[in-house]
MARLOGU-203968 format. One record per residue (C-alpha): residue number from 1; residue in three letters; x, y, z. Coordinates in pm, 1 decimal. Layout:
% residues N
node resi = NUM; resn = ala; px = X; py = Y; pz = Z
...
//
This chain:
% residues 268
node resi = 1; resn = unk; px = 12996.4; py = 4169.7; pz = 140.2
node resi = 2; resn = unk; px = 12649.1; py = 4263.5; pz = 66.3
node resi = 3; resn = unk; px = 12475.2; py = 3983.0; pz = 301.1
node resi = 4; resn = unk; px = 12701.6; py = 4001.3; pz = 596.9
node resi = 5; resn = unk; px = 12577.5; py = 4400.0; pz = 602.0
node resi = 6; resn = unk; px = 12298.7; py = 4299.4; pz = 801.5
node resi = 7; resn = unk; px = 12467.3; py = 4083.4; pz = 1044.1
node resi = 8; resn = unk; px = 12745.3; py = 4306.8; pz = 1182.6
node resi = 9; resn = unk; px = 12484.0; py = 4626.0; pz = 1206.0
node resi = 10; resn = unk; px = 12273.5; py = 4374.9; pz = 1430.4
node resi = 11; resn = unk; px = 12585.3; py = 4295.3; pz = 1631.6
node resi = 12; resn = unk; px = 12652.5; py = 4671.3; pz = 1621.9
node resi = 13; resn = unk; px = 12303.4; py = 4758.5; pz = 1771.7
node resi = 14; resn = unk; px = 12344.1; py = 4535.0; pz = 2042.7
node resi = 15; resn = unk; px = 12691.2; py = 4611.6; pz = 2152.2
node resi = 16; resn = unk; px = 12548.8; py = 4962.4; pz = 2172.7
node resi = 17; resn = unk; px = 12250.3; py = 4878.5; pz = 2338.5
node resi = 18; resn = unk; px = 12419.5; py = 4675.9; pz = 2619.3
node resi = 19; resn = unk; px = 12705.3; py = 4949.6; pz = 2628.5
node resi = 20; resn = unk; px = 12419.9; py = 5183.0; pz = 2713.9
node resi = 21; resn = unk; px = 12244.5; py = 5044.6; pz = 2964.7
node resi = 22; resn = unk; px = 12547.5; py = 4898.8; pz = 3162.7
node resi = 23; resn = unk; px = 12695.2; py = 5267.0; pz = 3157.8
node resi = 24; resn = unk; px = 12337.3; py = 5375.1; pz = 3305.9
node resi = 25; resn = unk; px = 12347.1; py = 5141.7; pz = 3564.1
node resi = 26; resn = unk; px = 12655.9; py = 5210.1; pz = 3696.8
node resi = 27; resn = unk; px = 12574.2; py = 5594.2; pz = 3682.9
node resi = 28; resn = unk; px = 12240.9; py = 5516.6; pz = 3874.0
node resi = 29; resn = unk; px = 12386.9; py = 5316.3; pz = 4189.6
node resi = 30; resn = unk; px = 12448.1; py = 5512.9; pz = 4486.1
node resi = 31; resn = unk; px = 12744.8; py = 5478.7; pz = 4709.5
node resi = 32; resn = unk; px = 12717.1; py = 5367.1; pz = 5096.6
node resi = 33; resn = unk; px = 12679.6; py = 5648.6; pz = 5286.2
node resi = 34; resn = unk; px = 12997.4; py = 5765.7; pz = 5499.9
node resi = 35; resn = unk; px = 13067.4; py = 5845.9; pz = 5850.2
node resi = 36; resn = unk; px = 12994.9; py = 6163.5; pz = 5817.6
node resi = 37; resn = unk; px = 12658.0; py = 6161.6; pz = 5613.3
node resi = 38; resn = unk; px = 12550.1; py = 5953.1; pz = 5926.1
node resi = 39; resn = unk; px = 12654.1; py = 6192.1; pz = 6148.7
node resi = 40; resn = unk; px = 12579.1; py = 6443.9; pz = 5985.0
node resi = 41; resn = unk; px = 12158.4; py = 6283.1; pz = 6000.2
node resi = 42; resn = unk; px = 12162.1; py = 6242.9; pz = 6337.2
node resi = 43; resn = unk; px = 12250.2; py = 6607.5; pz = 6429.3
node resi = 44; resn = unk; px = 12000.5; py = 6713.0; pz = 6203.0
node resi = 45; resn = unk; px = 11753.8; py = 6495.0; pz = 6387.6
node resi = 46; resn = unk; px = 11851.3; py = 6612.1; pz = 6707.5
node resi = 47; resn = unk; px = 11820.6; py = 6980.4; pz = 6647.1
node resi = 48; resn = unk; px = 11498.8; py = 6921.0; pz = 6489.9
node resi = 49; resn = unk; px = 11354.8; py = 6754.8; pz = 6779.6
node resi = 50; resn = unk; px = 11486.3; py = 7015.6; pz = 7044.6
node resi = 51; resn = unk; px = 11324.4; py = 7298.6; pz = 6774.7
node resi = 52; resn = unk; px = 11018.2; py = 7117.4; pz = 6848.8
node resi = 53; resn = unk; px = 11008.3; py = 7125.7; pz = 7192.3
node resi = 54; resn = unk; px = 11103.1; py = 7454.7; pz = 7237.1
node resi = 55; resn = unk; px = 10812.2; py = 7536.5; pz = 6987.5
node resi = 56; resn = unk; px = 10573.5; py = 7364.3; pz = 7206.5
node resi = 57; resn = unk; px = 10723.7; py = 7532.0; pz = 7527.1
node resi = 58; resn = unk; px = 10644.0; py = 7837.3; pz = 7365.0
node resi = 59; resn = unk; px = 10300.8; py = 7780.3; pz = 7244.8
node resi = 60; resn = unk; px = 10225.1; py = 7628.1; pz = 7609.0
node resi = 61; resn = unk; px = 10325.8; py = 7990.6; pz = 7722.5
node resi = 62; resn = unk; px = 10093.0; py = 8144.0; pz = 7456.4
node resi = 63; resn = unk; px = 9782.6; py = 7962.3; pz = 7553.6
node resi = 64; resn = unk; px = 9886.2; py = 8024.3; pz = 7907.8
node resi = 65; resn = unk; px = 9891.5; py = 8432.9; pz = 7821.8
node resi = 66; resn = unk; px = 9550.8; py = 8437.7; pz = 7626.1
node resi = 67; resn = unk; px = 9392.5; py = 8273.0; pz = 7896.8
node resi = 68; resn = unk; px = 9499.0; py = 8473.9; pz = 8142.3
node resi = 69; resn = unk; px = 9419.9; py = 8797.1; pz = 7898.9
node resi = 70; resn = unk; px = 9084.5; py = 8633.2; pz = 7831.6
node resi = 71; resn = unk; px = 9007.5; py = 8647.9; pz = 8186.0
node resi = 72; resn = unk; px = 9125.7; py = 8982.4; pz = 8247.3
node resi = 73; resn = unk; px = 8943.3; py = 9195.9; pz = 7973.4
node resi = 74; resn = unk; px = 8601.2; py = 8944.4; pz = 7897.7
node resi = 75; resn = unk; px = 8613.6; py = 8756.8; pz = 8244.9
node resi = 76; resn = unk; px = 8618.2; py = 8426.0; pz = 8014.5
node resi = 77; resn = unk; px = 8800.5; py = 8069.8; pz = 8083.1
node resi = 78; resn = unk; px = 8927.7; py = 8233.4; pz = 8441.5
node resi = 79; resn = unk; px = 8801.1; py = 7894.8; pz = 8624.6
node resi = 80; resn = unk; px = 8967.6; py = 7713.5; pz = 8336.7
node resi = 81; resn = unk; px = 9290.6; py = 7884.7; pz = 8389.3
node resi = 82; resn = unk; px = 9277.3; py = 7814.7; pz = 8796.1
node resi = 83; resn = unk; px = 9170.9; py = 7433.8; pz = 8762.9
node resi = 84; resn = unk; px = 9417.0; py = 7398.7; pz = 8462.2
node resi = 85; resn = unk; px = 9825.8; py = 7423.3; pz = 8543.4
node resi = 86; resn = unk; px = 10071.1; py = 7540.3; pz = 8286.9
node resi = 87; resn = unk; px = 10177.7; py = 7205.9; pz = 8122.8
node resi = 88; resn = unk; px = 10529.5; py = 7351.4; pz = 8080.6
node resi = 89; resn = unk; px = 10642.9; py = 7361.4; pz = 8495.9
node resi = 90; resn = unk; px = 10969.8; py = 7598.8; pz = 8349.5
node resi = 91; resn = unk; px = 10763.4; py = 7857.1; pz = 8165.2
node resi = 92; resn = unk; px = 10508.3; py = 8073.4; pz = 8400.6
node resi = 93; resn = unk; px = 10334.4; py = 8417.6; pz = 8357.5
node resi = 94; resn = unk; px = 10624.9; py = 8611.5; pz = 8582.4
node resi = 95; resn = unk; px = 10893.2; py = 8494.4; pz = 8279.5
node resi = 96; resn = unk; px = 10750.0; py = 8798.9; pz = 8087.5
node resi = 97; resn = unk; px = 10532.0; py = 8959.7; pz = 8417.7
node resi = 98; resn = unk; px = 10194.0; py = 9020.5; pz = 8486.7
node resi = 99; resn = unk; px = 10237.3; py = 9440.4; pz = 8499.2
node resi = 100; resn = unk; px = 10251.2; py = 9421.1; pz = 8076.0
node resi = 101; resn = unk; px = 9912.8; py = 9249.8; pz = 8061.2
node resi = 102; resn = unk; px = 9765.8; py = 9451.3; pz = 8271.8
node resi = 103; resn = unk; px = 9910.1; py = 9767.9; pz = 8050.9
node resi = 104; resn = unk; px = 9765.7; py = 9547.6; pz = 7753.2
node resi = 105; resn = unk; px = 9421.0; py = 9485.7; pz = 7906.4
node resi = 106; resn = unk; px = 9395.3; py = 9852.9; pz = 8014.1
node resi = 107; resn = unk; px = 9466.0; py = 9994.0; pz = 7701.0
node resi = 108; resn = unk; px = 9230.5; py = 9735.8; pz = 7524.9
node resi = 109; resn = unk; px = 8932.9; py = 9863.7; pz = 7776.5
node resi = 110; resn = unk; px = 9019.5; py = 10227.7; pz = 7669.3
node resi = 111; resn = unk; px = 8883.1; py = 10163.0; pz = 7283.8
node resi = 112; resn = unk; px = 8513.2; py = 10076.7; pz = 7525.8
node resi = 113; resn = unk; px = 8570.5; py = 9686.3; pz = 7465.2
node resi = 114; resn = unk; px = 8551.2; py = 9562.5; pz = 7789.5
node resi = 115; resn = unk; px = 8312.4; py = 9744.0; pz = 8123.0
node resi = 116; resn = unk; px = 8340.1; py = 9711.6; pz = 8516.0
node resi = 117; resn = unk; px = 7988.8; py = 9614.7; pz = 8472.1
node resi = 118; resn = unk; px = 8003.9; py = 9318.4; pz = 8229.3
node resi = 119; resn = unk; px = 7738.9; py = 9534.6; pz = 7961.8
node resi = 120; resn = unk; px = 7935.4; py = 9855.7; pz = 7804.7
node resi = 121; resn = unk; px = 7555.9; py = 9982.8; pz = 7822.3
node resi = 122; resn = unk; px = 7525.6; py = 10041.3; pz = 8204.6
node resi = 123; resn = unk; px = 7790.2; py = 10263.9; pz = 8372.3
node resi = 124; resn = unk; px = 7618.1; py = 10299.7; pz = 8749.0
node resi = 125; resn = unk; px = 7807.5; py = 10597.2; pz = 8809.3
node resi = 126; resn = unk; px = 7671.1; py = 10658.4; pz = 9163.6
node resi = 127; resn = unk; px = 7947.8; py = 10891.2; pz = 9293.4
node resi = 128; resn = unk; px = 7831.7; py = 11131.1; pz = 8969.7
node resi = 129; resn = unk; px = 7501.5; py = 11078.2; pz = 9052.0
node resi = 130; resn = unk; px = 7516.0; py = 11196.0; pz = 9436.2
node resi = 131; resn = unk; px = 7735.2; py = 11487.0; pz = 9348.6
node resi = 132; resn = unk; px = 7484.1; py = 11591.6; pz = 9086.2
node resi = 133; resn = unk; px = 7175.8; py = 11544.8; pz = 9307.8
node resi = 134; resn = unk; px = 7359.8; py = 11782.4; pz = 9551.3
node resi = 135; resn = unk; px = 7478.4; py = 12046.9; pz = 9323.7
node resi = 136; resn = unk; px = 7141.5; py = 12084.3; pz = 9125.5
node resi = 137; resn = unk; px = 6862.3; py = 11967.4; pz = 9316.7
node resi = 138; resn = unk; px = 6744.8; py = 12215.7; pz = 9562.4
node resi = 139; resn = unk; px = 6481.6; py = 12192.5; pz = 9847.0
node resi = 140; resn = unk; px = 6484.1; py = 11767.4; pz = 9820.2
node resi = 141; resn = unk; px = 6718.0; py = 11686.0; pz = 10111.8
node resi = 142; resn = unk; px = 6519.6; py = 11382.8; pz = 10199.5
node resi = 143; resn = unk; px = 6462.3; py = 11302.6; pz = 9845.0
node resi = 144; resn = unk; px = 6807.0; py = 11294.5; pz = 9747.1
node resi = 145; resn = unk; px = 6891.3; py = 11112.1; pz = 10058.7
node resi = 146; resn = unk; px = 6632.1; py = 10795.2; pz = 9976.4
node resi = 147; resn = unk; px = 6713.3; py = 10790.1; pz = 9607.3
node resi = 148; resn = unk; px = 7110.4; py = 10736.6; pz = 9691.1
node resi = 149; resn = unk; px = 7036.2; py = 10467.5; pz = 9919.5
node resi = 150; resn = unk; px = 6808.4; py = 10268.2; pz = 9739.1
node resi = 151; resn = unk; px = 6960.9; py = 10259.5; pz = 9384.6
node resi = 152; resn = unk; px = 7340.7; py = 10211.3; pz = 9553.7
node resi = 153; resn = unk; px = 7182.6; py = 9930.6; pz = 9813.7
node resi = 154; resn = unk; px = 6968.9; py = 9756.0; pz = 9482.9
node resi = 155; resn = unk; px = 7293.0; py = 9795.5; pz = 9270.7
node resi = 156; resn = unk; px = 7535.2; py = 9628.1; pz = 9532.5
node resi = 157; resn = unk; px = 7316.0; py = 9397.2; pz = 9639.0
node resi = 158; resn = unk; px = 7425.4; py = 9009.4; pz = 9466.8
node resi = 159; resn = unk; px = 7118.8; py = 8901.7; pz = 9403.3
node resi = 160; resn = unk; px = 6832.3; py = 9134.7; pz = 9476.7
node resi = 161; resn = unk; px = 6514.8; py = 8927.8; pz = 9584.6
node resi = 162; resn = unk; px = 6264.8; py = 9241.3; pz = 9405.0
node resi = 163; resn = unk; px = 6282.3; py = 9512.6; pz = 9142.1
node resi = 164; resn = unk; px = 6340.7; py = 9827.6; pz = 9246.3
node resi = 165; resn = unk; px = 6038.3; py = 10033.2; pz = 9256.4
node resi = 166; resn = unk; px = 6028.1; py = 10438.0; pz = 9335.8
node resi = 167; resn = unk; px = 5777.2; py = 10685.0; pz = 9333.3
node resi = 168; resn = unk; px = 5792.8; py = 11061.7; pz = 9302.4
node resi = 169; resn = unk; px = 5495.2; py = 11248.1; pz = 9444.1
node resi = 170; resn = unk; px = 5448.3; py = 11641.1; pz = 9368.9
node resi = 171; resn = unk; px = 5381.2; py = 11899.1; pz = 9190.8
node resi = 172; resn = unk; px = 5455.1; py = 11983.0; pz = 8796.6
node resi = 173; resn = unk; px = 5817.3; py = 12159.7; pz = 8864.9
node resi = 174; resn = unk; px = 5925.6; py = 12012.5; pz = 9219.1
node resi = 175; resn = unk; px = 6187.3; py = 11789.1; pz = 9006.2
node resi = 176; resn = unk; px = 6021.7; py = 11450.2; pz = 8953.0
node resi = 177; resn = unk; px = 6174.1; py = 11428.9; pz = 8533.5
node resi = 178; resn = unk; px = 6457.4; py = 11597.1; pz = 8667.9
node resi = 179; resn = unk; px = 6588.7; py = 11380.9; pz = 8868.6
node resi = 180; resn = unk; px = 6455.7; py = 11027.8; pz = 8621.0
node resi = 181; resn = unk; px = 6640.7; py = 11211.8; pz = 8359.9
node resi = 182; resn = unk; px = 6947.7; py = 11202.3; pz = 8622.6
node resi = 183; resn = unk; px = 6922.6; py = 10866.0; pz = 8722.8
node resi = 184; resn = unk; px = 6908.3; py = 10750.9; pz = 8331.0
node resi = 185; resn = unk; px = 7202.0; py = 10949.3; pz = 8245.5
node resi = 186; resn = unk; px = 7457.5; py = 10826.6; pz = 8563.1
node resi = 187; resn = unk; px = 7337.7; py = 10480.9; pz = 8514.5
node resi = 188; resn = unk; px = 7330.0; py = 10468.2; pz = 8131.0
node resi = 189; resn = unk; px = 7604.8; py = 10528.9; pz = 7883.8
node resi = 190; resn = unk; px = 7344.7; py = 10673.8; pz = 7722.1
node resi = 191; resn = unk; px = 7097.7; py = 10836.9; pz = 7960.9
node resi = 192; resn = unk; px = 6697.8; py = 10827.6; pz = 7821.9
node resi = 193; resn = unk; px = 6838.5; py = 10697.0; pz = 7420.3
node resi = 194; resn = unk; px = 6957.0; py = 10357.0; pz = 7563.4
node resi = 195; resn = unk; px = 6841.1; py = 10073.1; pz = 7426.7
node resi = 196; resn = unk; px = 6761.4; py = 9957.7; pz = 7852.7
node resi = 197; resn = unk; px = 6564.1; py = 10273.1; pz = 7911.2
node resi = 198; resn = unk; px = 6168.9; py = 10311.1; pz = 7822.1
node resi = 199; resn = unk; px = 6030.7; py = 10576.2; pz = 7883.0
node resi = 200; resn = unk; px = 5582.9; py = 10594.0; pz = 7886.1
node resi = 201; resn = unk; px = 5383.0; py = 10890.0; pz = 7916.0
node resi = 202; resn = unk; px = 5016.3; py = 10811.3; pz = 7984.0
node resi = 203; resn = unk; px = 4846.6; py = 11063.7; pz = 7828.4
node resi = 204; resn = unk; px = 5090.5; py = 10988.6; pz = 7497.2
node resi = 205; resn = unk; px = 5103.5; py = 10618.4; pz = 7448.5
node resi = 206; resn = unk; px = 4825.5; py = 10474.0; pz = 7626.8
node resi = 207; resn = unk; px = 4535.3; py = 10747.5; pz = 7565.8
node resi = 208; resn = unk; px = 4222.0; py = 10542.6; pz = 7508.3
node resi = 209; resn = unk; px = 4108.9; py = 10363.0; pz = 7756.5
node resi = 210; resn = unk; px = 3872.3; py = 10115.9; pz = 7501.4
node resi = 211; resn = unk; px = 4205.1; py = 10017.1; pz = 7389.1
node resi = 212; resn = unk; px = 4341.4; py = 9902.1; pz = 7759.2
node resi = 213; resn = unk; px = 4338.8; py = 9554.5; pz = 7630.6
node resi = 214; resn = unk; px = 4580.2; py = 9611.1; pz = 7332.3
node resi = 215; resn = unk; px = 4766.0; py = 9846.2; pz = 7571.5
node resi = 216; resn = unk; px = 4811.3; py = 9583.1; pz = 7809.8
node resi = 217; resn = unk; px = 4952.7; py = 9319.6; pz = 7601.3
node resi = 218; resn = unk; px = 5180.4; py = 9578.3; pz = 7428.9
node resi = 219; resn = unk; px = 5354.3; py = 9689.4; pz = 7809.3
node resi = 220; resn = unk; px = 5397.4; py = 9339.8; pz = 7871.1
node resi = 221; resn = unk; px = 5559.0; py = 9228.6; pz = 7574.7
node resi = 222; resn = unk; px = 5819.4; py = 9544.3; pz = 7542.1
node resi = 223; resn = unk; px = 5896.7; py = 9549.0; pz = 7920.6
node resi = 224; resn = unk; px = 5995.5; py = 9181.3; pz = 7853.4
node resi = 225; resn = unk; px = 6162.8; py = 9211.6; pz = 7579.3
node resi = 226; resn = unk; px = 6392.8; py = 9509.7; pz = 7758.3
node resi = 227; resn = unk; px = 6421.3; py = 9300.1; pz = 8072.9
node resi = 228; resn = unk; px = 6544.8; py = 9021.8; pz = 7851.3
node resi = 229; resn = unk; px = 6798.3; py = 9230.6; pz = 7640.2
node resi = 230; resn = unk; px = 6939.0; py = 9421.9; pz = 7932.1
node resi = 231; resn = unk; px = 7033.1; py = 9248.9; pz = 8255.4
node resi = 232; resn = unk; px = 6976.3; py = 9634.2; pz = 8368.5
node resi = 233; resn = unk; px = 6646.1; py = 9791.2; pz = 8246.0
node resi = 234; resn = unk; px = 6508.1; py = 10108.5; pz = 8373.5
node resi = 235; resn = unk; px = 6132.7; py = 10208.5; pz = 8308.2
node resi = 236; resn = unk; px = 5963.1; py = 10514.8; pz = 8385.3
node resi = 237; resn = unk; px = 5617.5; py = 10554.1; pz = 8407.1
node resi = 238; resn = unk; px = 5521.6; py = 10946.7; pz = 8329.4
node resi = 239; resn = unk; px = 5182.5; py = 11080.2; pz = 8484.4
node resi = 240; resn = unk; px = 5164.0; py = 10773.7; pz = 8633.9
node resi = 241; resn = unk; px = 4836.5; py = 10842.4; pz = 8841.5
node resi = 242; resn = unk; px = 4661.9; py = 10895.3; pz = 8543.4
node resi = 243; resn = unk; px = 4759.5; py = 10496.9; pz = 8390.4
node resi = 244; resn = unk; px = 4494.9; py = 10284.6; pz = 8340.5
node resi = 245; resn = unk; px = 4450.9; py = 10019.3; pz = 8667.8
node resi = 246; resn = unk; px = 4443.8; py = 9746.4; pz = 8428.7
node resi = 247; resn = unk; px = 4779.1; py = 9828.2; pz = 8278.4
node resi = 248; resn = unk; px = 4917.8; py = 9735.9; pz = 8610.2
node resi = 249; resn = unk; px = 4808.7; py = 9416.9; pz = 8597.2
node resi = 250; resn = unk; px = 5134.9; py = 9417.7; pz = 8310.2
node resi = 251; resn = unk; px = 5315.2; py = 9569.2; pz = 8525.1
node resi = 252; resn = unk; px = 5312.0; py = 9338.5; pz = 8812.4
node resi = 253; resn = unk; px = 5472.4; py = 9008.2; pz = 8731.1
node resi = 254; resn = unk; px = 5819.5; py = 9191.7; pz = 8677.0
node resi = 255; resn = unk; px = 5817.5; py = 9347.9; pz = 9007.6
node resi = 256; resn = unk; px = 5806.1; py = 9043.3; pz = 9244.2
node resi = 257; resn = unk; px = 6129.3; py = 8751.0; pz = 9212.0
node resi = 258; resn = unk; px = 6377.5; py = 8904.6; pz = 8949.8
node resi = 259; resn = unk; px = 6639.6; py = 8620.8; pz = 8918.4
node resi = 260; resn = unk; px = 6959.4; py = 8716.8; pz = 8783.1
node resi = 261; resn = unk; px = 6798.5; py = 9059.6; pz = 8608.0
node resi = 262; resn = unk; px = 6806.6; py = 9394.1; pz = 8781.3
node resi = 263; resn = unk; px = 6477.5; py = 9609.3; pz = 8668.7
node resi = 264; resn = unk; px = 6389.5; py = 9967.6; pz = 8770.9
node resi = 265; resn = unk; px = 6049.2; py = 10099.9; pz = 8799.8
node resi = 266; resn = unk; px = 6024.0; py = 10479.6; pz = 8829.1
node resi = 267; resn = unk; px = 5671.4; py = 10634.0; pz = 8891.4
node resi = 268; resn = unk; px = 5642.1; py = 10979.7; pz = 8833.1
//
């Protein structure tokens, strides 16, 4: 009894271990699939694919509204939006309508984000200007008359072929700051403290005249500088009979072809 121990635990061990694995096996096999598992697939398929149209109908539509918001409140990607058509021919603009994006741009240009003028620095506020030049300015009738013209004919005008150059003559009191400090503050969010507006006294920043030279270079360099980081500068000249003749020499290149910019020159 004692040597056929081994043998039958052997035989044991193996029934068990072939018992085992044939039981796993048969757990692990997977029935065919029936009718209705197939079914059951293809639907799914189906509804995903008509999700995903309808999700690419929809984000058609999207681009289609930023564009056309894009345009509206930065005047960006408007000739991309007329050369481009909607690549969804059922989904337009008048599915939602055109009146709530122009509530939406509106009340985005009421937080100061957008301007009629393309710079939020430069408001051009002629009617203001003429109806203060009227109300405050006495004894100028001709005066007012010229300034109103020129600055609303230089302002309207496409592409203006000079700067705009004016010169006050008179007297200390007959109005001359009065009426640059108008102009500044109708044209200027704001007035004399914008960033486009320079103002030069003669007798203040250019008082030596062995220093003409150092003035010179100076002018030029800030009146670029403002031409280049406004496409609207303004720059008055204060006690301008008493400037140097040389500084004018500075002066001169920005008053002849002005390209795309649109400088003032005041002379007081």
């Amino acid at each position: 009894m004692g040597p056929g121990l081994p043998s039958r635990r052997l035989l044991l061990l193996l029934l068990l271990l072939l018992g085992g694995s044939g039981g796993q096996g048969s757990r692990g096999t997977r029935p065919p699939p029936g009718p209705w598992e197939e079914e059951g697939a293809r639907w799914v398929r189906a509804r995903y694919e008509a999700v995903k149209k309808q999700l690419g109908a929809v984000g058609a539509v999207s681009r289609q509204y930023w564009q056309y918001l894009a345009c509206r409140v930065w005047q960006e990607g408007c000739q991309e939006q007329k050369e481009q058509p909607s690549p969804r021919p059922g989904w337009s603009l008048p599915l939602v309508g055109q009146d709530y994006l122009e509530i939406l741009s509106a009340w985005y240009c009421s937080f100061g984000k957008c301007c009629k003028t393309g710079d939020c620095r430069v408001v051009n506020n002629i009617t203001g200007l003429e109806a203060d030049l009227n109300r405050q300015l006495h004894g100028q009738h001709l005066a007012k008359k010229v300034i109103i013209q020129a600055v609303q004919g230089f302002l309207q005008s496409p592409r203006p072929e000079k700067a705009l150059v004016l010169s006050f003559h008179g007297w200390s009191g007959t109005g001359k700051n009065f009426v640059a400090r108008m102009l500044a503050s109708h044209l200027y969010r704001d007035g004399l403290r914008s960033e486009c507006v320079r103002l030069f006294i003669s007798l203040f920043h250019f008082p030596h005249h062995k220093y003409v030279d150092l003035y010179k270079a100076q002018l030029k360099k800030q009146i670029s500088e403002t031409v280049q980081l406004c496409k609207q500068s303004l720059f008055i000249f204060d006690e301008a009979e008493k400037l140097h003749f040389r500084l004018l020499d500075a002066i001169k290149p920005f008053l002849g072809q002005v390209d795309y910019r649109r400088p003032i020159f005041l002379f007081l």
